[in-house]
PyMOL Python script that loads the backbone (N, CA, C, O; Angstrom):
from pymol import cmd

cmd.read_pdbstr("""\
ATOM      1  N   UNK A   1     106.361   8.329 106.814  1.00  0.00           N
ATOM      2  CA  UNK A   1     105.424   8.742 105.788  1.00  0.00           C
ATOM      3  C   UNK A   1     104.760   7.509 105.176  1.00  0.00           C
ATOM      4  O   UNK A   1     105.324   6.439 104.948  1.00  0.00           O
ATOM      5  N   UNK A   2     103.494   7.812 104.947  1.00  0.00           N
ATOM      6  CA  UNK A   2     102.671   6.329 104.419  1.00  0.00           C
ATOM      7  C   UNK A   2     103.233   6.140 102.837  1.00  0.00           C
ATOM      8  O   UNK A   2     103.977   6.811 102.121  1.00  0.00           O
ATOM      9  N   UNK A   3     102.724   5.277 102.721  1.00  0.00           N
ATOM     10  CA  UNK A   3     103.762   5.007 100.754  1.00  0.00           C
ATOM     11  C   UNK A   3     102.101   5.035 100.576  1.00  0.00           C
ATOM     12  O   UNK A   3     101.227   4.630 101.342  1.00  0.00           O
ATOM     13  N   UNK A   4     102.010   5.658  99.290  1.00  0.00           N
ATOM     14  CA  UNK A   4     100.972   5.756  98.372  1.00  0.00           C
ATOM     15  C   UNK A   4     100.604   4.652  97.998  1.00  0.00           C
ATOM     16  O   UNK A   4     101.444   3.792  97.733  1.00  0.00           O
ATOM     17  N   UNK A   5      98.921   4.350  97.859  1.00  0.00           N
ATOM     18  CA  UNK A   5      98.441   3.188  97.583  1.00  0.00           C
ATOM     19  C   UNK A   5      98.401   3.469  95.842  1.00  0.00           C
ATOM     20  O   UNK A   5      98.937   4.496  95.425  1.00  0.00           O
ATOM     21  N   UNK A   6      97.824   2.628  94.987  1.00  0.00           N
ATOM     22  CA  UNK A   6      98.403   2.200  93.391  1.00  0.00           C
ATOM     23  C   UNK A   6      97.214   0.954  93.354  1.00  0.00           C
ATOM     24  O   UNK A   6      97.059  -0.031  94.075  1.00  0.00           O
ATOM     25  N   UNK A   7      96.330   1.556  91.980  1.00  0.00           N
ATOM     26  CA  UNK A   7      95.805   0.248  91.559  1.00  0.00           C
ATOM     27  C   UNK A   7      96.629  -0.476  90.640  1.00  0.00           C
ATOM     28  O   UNK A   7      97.593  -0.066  89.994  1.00  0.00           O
ATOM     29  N   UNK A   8      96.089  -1.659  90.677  1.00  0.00           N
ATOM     30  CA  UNK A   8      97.025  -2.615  89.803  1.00  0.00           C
ATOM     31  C   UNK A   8      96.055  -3.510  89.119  1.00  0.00           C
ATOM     32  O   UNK A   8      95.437  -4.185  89.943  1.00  0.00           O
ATOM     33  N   UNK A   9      95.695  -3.753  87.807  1.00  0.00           N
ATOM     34  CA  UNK A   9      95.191  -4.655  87.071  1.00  0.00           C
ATOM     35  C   UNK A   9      96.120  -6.059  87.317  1.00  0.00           C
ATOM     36  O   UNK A   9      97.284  -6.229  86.951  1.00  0.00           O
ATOM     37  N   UNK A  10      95.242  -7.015  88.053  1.00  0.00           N
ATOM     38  CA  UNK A  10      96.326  -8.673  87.860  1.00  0.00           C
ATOM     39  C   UNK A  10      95.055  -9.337  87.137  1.00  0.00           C
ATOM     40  O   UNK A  10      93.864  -9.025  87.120  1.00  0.00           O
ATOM     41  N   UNK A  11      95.988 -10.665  86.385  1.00  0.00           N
ATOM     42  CA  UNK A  11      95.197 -11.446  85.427  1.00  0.00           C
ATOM     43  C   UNK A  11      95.870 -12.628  86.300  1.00  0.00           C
ATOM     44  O   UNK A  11      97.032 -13.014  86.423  1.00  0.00           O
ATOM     45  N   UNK A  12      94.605 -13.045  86.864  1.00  0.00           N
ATOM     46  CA  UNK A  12      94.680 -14.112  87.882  1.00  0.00           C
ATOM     47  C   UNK A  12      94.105 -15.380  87.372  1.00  0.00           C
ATOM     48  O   UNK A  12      92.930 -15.297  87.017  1.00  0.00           O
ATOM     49  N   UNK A  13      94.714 -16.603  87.253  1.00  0.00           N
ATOM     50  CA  UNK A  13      93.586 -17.651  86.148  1.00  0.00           C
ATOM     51  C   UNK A  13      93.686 -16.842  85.161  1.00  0.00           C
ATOM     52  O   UNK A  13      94.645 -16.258  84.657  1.00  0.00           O
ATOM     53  N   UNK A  14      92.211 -16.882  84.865  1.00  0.00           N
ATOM     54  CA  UNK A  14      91.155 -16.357  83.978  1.00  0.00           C
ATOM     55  C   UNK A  14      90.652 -15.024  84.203  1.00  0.00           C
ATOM     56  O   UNK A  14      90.164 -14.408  83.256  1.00  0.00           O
ATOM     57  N   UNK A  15      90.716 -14.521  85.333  1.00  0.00           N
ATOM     58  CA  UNK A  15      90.018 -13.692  85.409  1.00  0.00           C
ATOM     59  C   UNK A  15      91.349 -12.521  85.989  1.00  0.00           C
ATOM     60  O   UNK A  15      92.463 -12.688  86.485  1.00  0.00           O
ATOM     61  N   UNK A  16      90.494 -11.275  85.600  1.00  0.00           N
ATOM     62  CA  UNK A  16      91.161  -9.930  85.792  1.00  0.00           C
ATOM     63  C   UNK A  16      90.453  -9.722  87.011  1.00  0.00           C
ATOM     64  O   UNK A  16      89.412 -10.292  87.336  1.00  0.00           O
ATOM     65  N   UNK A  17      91.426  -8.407  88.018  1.00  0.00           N
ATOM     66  CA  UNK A  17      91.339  -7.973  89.204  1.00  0.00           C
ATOM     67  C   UNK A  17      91.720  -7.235  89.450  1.00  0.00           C
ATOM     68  O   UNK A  17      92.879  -7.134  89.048  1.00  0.00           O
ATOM     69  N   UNK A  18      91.209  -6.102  90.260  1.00  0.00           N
ATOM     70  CA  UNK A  18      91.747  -4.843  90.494  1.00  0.00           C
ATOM     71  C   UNK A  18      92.266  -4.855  92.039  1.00  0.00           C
ATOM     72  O   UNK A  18      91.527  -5.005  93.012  1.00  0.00           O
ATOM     73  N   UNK A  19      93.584  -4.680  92.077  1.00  0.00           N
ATOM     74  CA  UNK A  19      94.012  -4.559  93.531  1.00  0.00           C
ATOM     75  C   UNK A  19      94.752  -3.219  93.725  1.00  0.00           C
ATOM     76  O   UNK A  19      95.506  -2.731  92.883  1.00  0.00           O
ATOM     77  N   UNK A  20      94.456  -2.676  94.923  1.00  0.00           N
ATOM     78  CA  UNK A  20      94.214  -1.435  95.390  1.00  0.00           C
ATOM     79  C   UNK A  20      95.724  -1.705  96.531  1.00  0.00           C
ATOM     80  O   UNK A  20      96.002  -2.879  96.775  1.00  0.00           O
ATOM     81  N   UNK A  21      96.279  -1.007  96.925  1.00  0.00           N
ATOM     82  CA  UNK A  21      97.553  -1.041  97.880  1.00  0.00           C
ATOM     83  C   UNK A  21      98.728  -0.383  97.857  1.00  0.00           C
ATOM     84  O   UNK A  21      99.120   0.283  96.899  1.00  0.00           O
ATOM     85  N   UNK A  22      99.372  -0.559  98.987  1.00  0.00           N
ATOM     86  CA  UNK A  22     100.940   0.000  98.426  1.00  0.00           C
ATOM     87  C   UNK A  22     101.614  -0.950  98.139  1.00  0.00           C
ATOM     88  O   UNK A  22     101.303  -2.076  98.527  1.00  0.00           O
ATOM     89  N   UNK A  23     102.732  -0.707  97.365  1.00  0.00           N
ATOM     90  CA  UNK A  23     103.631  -1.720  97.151  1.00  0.00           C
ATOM     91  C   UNK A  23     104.236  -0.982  95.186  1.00  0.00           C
ATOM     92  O   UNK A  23     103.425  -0.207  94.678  1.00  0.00           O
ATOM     93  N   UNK A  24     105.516  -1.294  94.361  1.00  0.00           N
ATOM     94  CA  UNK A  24     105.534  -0.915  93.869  1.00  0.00           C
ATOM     95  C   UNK A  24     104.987  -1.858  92.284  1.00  0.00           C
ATOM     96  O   UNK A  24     104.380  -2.917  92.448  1.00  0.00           O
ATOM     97  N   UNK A  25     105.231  -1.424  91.049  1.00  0.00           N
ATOM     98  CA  UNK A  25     104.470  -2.336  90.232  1.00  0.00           C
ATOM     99  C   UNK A  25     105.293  -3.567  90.361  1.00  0.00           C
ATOM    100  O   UNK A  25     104.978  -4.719  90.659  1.00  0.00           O
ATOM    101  N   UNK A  26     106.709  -2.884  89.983  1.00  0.00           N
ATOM    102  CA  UNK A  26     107.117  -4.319  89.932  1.00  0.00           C
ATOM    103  C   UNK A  26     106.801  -5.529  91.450  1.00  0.00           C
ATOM    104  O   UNK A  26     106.703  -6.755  91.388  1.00  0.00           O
ATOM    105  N   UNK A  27     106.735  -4.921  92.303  1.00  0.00           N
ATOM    106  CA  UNK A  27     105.955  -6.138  93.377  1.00  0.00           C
ATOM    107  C   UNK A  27     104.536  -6.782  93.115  1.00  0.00           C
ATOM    108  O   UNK A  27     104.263  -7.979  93.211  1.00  0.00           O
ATOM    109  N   UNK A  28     103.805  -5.897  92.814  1.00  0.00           N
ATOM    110  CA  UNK A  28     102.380  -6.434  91.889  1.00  0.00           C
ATOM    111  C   UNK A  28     102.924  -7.465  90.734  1.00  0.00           C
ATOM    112  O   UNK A  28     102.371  -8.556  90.874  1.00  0.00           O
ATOM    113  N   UNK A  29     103.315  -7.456  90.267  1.00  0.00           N
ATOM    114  CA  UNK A  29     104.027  -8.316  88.823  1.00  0.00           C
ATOM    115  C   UNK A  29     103.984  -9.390  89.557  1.00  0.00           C
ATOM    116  O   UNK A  29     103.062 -10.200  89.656  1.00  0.00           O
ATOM    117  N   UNK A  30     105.229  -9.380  90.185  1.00  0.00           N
ATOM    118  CA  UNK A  30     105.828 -10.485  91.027  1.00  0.00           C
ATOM    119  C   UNK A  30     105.079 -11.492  91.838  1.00  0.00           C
ATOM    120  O   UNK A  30     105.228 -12.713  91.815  1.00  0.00           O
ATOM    121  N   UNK A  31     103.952 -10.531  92.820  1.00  0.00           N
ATOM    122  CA  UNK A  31     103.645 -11.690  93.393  1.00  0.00           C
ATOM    123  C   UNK A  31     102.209 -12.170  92.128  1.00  0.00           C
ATOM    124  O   UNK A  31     101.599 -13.239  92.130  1.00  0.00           O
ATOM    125  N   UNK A  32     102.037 -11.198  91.332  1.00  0.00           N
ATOM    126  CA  UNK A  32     100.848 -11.993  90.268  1.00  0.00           C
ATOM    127  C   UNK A  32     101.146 -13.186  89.744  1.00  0.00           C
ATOM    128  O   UNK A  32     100.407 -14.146  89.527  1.00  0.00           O
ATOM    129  N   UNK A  33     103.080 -12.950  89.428  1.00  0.00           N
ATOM    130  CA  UNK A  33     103.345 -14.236  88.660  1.00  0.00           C
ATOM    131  C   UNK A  33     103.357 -15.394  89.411  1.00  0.00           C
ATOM    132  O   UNK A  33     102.953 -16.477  88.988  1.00  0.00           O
ATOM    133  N   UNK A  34     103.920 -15.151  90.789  1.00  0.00           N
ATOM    134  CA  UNK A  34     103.784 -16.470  91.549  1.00  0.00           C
ATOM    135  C   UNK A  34     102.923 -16.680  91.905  1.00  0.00           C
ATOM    136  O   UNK A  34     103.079 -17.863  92.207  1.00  0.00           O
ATOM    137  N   UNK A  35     101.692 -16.365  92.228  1.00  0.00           N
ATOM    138  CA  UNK A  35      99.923 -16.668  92.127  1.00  0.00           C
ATOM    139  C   UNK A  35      99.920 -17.442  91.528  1.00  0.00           C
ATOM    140  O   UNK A  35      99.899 -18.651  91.755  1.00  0.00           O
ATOM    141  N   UNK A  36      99.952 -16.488  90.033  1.00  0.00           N
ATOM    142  CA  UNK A  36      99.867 -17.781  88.907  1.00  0.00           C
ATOM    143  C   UNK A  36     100.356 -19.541  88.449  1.00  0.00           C
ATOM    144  O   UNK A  36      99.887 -20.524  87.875  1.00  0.00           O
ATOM    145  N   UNK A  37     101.629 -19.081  89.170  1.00  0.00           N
ATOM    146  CA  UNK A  37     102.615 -20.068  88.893  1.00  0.00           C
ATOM    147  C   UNK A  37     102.319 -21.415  90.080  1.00  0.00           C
ATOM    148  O   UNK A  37     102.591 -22.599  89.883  1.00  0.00           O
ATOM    149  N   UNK A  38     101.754 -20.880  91.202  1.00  0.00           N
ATOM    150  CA  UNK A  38     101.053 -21.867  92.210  1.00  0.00           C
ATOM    151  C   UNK A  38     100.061 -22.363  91.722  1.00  0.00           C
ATOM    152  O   UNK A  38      99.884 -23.580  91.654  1.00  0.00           O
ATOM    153  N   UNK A  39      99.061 -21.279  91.204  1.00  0.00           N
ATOM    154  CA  UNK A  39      97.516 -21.837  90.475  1.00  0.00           C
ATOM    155  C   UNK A  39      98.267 -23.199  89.533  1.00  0.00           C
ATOM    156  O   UNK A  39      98.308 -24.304  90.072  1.00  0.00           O
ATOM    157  N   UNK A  40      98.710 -23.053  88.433  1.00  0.00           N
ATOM    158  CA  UNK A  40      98.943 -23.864  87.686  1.00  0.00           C
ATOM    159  C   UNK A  40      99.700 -25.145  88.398  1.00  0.00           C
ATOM    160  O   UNK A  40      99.504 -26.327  88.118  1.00  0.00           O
ATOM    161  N   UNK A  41     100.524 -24.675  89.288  1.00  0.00           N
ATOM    162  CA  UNK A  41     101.162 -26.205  90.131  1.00  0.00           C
ATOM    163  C   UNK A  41      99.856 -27.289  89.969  1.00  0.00           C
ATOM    164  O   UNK A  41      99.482 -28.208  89.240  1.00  0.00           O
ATOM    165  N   UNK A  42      99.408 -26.483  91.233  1.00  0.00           N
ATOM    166  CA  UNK A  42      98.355 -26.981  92.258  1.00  0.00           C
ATOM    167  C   UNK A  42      97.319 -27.696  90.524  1.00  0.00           C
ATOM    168  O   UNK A  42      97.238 -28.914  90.369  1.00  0.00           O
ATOM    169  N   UNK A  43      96.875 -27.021  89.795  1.00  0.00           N
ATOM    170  CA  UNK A  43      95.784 -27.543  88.775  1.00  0.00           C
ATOM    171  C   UNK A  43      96.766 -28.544  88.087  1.00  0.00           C
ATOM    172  O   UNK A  43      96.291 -29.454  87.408  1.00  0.00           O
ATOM    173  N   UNK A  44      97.882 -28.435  88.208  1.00  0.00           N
ATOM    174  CA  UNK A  44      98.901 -29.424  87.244  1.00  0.00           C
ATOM    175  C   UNK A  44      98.342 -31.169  88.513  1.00  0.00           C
ATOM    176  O   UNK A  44      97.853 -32.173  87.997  1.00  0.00           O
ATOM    177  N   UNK A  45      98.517 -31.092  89.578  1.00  0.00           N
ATOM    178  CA  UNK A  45      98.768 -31.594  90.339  1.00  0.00           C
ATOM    179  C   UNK A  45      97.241 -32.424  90.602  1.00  0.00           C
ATOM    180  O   UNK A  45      96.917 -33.604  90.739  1.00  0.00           O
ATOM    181  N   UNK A  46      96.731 -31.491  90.591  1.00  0.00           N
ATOM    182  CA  UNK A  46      94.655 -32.232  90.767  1.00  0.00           C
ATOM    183  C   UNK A  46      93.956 -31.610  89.523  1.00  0.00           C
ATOM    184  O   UNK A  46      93.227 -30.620  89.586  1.00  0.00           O
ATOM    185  N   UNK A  47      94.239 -32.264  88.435  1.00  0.00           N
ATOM    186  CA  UNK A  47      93.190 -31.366  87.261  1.00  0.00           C
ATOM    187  C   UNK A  47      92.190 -31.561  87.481  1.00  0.00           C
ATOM    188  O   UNK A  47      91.555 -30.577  87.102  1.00  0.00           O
ATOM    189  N   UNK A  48      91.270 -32.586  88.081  1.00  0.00           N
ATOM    190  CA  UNK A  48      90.066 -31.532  88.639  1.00  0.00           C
ATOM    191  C   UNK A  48      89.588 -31.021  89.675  1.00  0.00           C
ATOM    192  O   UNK A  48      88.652 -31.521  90.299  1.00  0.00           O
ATOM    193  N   UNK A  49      90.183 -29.945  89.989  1.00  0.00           N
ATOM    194  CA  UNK A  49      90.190 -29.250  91.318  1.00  0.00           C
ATOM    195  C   UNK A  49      89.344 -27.919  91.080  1.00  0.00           C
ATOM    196  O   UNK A  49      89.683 -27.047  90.279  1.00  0.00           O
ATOM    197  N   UNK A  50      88.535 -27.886  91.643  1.00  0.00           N
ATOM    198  CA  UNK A  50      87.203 -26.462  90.917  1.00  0.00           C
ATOM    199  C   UNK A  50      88.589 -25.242  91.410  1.00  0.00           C
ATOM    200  O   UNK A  50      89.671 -25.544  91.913  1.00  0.00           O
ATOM    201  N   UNK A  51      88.029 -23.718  91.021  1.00  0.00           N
ATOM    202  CA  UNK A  51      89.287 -22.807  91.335  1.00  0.00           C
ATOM    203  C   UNK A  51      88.572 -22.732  92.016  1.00  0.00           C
ATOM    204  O   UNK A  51      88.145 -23.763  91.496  1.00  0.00           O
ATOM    205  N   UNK A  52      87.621 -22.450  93.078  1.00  0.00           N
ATOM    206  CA  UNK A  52      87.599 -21.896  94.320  1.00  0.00           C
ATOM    207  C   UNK A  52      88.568 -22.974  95.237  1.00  0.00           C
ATOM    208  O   UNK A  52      89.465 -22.656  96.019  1.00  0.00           O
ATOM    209  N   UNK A  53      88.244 -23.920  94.997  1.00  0.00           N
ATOM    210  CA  UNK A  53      89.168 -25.319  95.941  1.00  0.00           C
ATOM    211  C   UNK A  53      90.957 -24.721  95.470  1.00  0.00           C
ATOM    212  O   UNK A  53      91.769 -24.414  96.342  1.00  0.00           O
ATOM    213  N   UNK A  54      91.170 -24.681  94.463  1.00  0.00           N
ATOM    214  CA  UNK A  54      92.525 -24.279  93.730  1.00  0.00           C
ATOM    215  C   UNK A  54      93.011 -23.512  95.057  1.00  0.00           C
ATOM    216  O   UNK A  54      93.805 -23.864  95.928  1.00  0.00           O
ATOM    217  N   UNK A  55      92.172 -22.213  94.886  1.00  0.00           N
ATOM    218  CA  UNK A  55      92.477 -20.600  95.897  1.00  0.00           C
ATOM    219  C   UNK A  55      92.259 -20.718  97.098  1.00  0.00           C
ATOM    220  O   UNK A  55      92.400 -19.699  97.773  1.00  0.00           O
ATOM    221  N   UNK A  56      91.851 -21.955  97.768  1.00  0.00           N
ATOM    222  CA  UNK A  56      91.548 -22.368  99.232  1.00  0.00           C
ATOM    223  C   UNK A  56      92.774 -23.238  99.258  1.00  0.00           C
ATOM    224  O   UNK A  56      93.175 -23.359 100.415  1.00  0.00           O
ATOM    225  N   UNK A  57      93.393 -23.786  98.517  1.00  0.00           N
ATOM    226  CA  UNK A  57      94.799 -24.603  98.442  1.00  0.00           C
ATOM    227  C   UNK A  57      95.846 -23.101  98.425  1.00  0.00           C
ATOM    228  O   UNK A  57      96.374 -22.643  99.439  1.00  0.00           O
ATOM    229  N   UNK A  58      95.921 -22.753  97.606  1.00  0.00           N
ATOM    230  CA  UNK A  58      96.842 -22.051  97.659  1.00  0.00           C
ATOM    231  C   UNK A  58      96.871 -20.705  98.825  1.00  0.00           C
ATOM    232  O   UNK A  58      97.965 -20.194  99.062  1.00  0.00           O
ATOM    233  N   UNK A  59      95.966 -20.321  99.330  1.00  0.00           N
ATOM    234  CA  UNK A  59      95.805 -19.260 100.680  1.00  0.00           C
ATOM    235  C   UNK A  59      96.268 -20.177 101.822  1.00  0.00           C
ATOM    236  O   UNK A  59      96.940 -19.752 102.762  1.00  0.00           O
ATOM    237  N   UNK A  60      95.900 -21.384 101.704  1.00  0.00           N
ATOM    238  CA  UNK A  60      96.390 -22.090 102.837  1.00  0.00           C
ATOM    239  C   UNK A  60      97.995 -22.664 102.810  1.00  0.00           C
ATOM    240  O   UNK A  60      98.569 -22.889 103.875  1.00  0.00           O
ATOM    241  N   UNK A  61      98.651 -22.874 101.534  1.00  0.00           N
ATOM    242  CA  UNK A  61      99.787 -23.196 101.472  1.00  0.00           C
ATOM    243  C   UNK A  61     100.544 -21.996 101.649  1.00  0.00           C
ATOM    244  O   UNK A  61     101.669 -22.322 102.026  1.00  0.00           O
ATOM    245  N   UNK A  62     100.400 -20.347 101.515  1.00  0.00           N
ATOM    246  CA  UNK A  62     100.999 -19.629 101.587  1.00  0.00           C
ATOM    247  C   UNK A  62     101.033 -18.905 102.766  1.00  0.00           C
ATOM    248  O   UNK A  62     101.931 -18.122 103.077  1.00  0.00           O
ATOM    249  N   UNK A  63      99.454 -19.333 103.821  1.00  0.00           N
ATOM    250  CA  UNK A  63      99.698 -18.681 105.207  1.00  0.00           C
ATOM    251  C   UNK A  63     100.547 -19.990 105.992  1.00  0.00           C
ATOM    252  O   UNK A  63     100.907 -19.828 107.159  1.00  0.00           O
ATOM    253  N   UNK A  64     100.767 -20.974 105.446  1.00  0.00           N
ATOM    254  CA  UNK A  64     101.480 -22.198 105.963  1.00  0.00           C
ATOM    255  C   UNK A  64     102.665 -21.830 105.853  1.00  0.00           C
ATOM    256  O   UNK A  64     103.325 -22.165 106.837  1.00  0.00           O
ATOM    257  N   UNK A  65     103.370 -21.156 104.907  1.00  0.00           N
ATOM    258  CA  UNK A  65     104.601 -20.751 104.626  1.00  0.00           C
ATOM    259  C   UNK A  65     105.042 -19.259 105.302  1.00  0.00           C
ATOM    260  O   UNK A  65     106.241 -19.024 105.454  1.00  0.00           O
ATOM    261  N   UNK A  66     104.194 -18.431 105.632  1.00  0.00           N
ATOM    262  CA  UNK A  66     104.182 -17.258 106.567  1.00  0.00           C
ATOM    263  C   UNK A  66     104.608 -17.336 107.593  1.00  0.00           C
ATOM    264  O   UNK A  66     105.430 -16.585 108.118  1.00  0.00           O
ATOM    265  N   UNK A  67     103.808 -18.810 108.277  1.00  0.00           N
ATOM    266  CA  UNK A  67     103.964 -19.241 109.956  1.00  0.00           C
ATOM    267  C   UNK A  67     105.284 -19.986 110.067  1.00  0.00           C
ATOM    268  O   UNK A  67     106.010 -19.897 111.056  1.00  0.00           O
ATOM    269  N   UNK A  68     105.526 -20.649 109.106  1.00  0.00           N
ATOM    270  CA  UNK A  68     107.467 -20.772 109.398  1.00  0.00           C
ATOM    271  C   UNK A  68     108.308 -20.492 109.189  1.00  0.00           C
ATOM    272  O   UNK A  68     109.381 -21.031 109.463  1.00  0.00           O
ATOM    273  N   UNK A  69     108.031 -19.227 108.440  1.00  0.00           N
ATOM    274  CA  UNK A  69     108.808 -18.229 107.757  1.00  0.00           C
ATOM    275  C   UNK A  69     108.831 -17.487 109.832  1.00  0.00           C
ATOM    276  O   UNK A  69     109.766 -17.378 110.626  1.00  0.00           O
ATOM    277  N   UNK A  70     107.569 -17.210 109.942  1.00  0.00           N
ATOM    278  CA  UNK A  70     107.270 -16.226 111.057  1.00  0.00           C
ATOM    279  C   UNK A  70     108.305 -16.846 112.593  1.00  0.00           C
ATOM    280  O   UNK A  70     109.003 -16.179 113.356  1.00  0.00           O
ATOM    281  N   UNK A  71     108.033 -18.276 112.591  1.00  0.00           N
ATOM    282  CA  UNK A  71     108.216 -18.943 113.597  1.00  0.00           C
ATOM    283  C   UNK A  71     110.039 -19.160 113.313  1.00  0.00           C
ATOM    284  O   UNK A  71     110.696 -19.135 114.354  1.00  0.00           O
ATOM    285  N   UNK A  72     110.575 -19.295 112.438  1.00  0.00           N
ATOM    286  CA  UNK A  72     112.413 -19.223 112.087  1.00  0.00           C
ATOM    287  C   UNK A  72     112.554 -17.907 112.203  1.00  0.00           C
ATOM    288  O   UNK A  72     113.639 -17.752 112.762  1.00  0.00           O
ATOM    289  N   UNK A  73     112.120 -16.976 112.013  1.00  0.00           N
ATOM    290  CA  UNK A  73     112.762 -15.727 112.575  1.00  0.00           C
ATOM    291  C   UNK A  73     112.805 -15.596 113.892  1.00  0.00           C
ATOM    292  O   UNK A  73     113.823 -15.406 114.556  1.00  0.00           O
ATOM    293  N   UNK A  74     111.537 -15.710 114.347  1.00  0.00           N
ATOM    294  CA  UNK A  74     111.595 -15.335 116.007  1.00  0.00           C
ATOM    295  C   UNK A  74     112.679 -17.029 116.870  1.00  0.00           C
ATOM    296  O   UNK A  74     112.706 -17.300 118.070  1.00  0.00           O
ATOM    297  N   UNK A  75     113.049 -17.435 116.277  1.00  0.00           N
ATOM    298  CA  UNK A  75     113.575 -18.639 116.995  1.00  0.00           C
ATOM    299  C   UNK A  75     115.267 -18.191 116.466  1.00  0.00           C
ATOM    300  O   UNK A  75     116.194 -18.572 117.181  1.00  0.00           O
ATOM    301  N   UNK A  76     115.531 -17.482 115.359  1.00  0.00           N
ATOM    302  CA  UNK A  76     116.922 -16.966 114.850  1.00  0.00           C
ATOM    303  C   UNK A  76     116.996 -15.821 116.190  1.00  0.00           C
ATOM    304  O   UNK A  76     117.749 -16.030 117.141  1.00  0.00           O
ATOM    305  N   UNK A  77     116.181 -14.702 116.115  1.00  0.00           N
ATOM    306  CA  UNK A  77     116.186 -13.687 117.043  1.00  0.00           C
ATOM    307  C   UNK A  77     116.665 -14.126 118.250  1.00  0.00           C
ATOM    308  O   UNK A  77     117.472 -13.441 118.877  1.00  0.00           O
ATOM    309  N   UNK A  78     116.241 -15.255 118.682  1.00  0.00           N
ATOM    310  CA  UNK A  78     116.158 -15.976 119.957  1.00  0.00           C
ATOM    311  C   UNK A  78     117.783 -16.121 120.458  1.00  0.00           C
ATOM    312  O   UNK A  78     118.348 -15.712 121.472  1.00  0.00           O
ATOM    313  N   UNK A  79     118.271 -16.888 119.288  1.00  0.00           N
ATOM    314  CA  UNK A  79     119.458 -17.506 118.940  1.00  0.00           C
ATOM    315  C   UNK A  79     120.663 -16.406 119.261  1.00  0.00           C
ATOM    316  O   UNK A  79     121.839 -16.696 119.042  1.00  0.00           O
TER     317      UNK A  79
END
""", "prot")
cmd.dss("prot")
cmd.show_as("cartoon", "prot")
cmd.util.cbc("prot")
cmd.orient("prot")
């Protein structure tokens, strides 16, 4: 059975966003806070980093973390 999609208001930065999906709130919370909590790394780290550059850092550090997340499973499986 499909799980019901759920809008979710996130306050991303500065700005509010409406995301549409399944998943439950408290997972919306969760990954909003660690969004956030990267945004601020990353701006802690280069204060002047425009946010589009910020959100091109952080999409890329988190599909970076997917692929060896992705690549240790299939090499555990292996195992």
């Amino acid at each position: 059975m499909e799980e019901q999609k759920r809008r979710f208001k996130a306050v991303i930065g500065d700005k509010t966003y409406t995301i549409v999906g399944p998943g439950s709130l408290a997972h919306f919370e969760t990954v909003t806070a660690m969004l956030n909590e990267r945004l601020t790394q990353i701006k802690t780290l280069a204060p002047n980093i425009s946010e589009e550059d910020a959100a091109v850092l952080l999409a890329f550090n988190a599909l970076s973390d997917a692929v060896k997340s992705q690549a240790q499973a299939q090499q555990a499986s292996q195992e």
